[in-house]
C-alpha positions in Angstrom: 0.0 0.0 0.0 1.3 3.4 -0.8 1.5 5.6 1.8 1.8 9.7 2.0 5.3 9.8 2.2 5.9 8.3 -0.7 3.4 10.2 -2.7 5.0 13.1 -1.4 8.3 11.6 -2.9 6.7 10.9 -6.2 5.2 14.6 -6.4 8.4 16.0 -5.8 10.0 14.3 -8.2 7.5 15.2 -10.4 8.0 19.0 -10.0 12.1 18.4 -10.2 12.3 15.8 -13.3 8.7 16.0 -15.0 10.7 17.4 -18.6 12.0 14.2 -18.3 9.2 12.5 -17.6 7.2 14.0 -20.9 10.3 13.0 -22.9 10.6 9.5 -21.8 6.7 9.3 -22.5 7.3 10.7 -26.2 10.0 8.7 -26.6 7.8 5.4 -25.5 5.4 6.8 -27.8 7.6 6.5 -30.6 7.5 2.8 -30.5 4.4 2.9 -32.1 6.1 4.2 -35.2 9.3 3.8 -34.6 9.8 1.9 -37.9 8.7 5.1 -39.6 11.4 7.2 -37.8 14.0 4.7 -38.7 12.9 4.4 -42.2 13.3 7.9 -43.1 16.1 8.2 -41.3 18.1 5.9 -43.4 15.9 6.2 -46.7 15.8 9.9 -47.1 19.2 10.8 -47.0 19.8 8.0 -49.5 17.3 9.1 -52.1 18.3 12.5 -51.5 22.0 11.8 -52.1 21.4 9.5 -55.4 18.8 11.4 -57.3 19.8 14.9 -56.2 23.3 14.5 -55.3 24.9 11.9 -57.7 22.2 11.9 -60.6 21.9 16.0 -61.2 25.3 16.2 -60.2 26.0 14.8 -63.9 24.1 17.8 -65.2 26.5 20.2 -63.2 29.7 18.7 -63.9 31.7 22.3 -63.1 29.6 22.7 -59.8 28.5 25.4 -57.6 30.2 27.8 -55.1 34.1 26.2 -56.9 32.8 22.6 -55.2 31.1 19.7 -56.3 27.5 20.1 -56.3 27.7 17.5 -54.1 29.7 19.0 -51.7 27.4 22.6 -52.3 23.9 20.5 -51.8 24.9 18.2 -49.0 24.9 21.2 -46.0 21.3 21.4 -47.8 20.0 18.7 -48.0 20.6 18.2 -44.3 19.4 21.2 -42.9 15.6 21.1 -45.5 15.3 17.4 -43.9 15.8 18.1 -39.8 13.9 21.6 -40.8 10.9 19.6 -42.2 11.0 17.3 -39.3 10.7 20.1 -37.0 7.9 22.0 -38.9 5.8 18.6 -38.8 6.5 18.1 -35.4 5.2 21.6 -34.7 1.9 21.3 -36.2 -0.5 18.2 -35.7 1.5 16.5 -32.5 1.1 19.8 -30.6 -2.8 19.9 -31.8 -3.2 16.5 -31.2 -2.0 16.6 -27.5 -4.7 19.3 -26.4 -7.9 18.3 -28.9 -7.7 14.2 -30.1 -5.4 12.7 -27.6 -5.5 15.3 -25.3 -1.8 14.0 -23.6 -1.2 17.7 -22.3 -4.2 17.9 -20.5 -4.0 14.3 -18.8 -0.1 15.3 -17.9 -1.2 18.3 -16.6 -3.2 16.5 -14.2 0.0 15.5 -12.1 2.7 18.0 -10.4 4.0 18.7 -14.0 4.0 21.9 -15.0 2.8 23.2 -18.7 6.5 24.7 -18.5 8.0 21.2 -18.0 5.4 19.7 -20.6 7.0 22.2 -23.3 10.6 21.1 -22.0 9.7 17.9 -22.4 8.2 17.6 -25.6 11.6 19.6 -27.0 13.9 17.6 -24.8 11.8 14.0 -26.9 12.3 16.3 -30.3 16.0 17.0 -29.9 16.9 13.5 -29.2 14.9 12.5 -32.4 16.8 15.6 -34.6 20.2 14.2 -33.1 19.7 10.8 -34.3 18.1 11.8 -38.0 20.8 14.6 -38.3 23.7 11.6 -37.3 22.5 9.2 -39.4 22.1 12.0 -42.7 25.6 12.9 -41.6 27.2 9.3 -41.7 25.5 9.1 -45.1 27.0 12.2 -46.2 30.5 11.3 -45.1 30.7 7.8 -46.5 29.5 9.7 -49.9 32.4 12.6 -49.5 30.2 15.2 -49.3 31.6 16.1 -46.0 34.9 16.3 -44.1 34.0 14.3 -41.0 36.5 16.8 -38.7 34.4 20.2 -39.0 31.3 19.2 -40.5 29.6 17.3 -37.4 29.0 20.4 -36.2 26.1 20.7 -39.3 24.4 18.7 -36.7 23.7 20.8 -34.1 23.1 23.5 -36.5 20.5 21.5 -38.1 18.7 21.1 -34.4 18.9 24.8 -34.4 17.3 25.5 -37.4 14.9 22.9 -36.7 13.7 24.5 -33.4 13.9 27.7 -35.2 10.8 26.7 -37.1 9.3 24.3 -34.8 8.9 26.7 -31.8 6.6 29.3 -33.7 4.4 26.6 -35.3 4.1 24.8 -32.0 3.1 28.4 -30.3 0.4 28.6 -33.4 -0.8 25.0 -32.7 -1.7 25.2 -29.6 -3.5 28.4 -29.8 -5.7 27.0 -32.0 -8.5 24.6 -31.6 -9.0 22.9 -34.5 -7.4 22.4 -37.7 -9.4 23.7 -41.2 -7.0 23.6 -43.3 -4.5 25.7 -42.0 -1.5 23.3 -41.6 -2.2 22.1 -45.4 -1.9 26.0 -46.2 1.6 25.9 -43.9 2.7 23.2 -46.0 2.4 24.8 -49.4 2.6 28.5 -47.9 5.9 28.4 -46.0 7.4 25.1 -45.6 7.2 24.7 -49.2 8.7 28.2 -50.7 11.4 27.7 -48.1 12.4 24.4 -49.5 12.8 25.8 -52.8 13.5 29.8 -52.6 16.2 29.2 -49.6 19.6 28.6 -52.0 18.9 24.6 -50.9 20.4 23.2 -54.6 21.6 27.4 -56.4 22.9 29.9 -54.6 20.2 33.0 -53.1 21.6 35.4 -55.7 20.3 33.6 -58.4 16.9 33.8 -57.1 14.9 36.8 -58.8 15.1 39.8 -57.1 11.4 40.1 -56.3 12.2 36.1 -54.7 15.2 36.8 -52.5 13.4 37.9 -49.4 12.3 34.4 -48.7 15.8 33.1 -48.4 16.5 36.6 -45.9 13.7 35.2 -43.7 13.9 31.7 -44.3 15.8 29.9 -41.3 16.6 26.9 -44.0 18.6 29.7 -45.9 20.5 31.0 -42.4 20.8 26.7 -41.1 22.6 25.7 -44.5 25.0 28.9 -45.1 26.5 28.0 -41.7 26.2 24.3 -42.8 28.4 25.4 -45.8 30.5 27.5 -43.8 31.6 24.4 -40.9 31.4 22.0 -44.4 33.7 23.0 -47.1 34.5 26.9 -46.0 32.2 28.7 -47.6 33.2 32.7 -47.8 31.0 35.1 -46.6 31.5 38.1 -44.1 31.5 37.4 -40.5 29.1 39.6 -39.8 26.9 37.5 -42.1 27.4 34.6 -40.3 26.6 36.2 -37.1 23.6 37.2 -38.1 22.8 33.5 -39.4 23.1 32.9 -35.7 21.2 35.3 -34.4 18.1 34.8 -36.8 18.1 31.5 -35.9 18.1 31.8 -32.1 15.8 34.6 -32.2 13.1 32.5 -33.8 13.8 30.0 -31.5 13.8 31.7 -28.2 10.7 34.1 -29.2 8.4 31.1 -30.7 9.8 29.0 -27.7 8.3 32.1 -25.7 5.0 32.2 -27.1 4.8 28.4 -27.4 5.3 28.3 -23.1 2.9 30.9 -23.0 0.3 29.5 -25.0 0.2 25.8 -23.3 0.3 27.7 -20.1 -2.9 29.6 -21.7 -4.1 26.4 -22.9 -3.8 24.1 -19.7 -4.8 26.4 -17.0 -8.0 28.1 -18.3 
């Protein structure tokens, strides 16, 4: 038979370790498709590398940038795939946890904190990015694409981009209550011109003109010009590459804001 003290116990340790208790829970969660994680894991970079690396390579034989296109693409190709990751994961598993499933609210029941729910849930998303982003990278080094010596640090790069994205769609997600359409309009809206209007497979300046701002305020375009810088030492300005940083963490830490502040909204009203 339990007895007080050691609910008292369990409660505390719910207040001191509950992020980790929402991460473990996502991560048992993942079991159920686990074999869909794994898959694209492995699969992606693969098709990535032989139908966009290799195969149009042929077509570019001089490259881009005075590299391979190979070399060029891969930072990329990288950053677009953890990016996409985290836009996905910022959209229907934050909706789903307050309206189908409704996780956040049964969570919320305990000690835990919506503050600790948020940690958690990023805690469970970084550990997924890590392994993705490892796995595209061993790809990419067995293929040459990247010097194994400065460009692992692509990875945590990636992550950063990732939650630079992720963040301000999970703040939007949870705001709402009910989806009509509007993640489908994400999709083709934002995620979508990013992919292609963010220098992923030509530099930015051959975008048109009237184009260009979308690689300015995609975080794809900031995530894989640092990629390229730690990958093959791309040239640009160091204030240029501050400001990469600085975009990035600035949609991170203000959509990681509003995000806290919207479960919080969300879970206590």
């Amino acid at each position: 038979m339990t007895t007080v003290a050691e609910i008292k116990a369990e409660a505390q340790n719910s207040r001191r370790w509950g992020w980790w208790y929402v991460a473990e829970l996502r991560l048992r969660e993942m079991r159920g498709y686990v074999s869909y994680v794994v898959t694209s894991s492995f699969g992606n970079p693969l098709i990535y590398l032989l139908a966009l690396g290799i195969g149009l390579a042929n077509l570019i034989p001089d490259g881009i940038d005075g590299v391979p296109f190979l070399v060029f693409v891969a930072p990329a190709l990288l950053m677009s795939t953890i990016l996409t990751i985290g836009a996905e994961e910022g959209m229907y598993p934050v909706l789903s946890g307050f309206k189908w499933h409704k996780v956040f609210f049964a969570i919320h029941a305990t000690p835990i904190t919506p503050g600790q729910i948020v940690g958690g849930f990023l805690v469970h998303l970084t550990i997924r990015f890590t392994f993705t982003a490892g796995v595209f990278f061993g790809f990419l080094v067995a293929f040459g694409a990247v010097p194994l010596s400065s460009g692992w640090v692509m990875i945590p790069i990636a992550i950063l981009g990732a939650f630079s994205i992720l963040t301000p769609l999970g703040a939007y997600s949870a705001s709402i209550e009910d989806d009509s359409g509007q993640f489908a309009l994400i999709q083709r809206l934002v995620v979508m011109p990013m992919f292609l209007f963010s220098g992923t497979f030509f530099p930015l300046s051959q975008v048109p003109d009237w184009l260009e701002w979308v690689g300015w305020i995609s975080p794809l375009w900031h995530a894989t010009q640092l990629g390229r810088s730690v990958s093959y030492g791309a040239l640009e300005p160091i204030w240029l590459s501050v400001t990469h940083v600085v975009v990035l963490v600035a949609y991170a830490l203000i959509g990681g804001y509003f995000m806290h502040r919207a479960f919080v909204t969300r879970l206590t009203r």
